[in-house]
C-alpha positions, 0 to 999 in steps of 0.5 A: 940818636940824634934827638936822644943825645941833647934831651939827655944833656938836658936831664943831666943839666937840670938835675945837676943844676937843681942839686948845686942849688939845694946845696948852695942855699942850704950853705947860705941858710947856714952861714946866715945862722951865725951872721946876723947882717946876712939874716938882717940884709935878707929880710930887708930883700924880702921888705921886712925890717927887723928890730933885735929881738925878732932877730934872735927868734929868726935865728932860733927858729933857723938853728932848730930848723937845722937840727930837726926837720919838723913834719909838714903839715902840723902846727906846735901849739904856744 
């Protein structure tokens, strides 16, 4: 009982913490829809430069992202 009592408090503290993660990310992903210096400031972090025009594709490809999951693994045709 002694072991069992910290490896459960361990399960429970990643699996709330891997959940307050997806939900914090996916809060930010969508702010960052509508805020183009957030979109902007992250692509700097990620060592991209975007000029306006890729911009707006970046928030496109976001928004139908958003609406839609796409299924992994296939590839749209241009």
């Amino acid at each position: 009982m002694e072991i069992a009592i910290p490896i459960i408090t361990l399960v429970v503290g990643l699996i709330a913490g891997f959940a307050i993660g997806v939900f914090y990310l996916r809060r930010q992903l969508t702010k960052m829809q509508s805020d183009p210096q957030a979109l902007q400031k992250m692509a700097q972090q990620m060592g991209y430069n975007l000029n306006g025009k890729q911009m707006q594709r970046a928030q496109q490809m976001m928004k139908q992202q958003g609406q839609k999951p796409q299924a992994s693994g296939k590839r749209r045709k241009k």
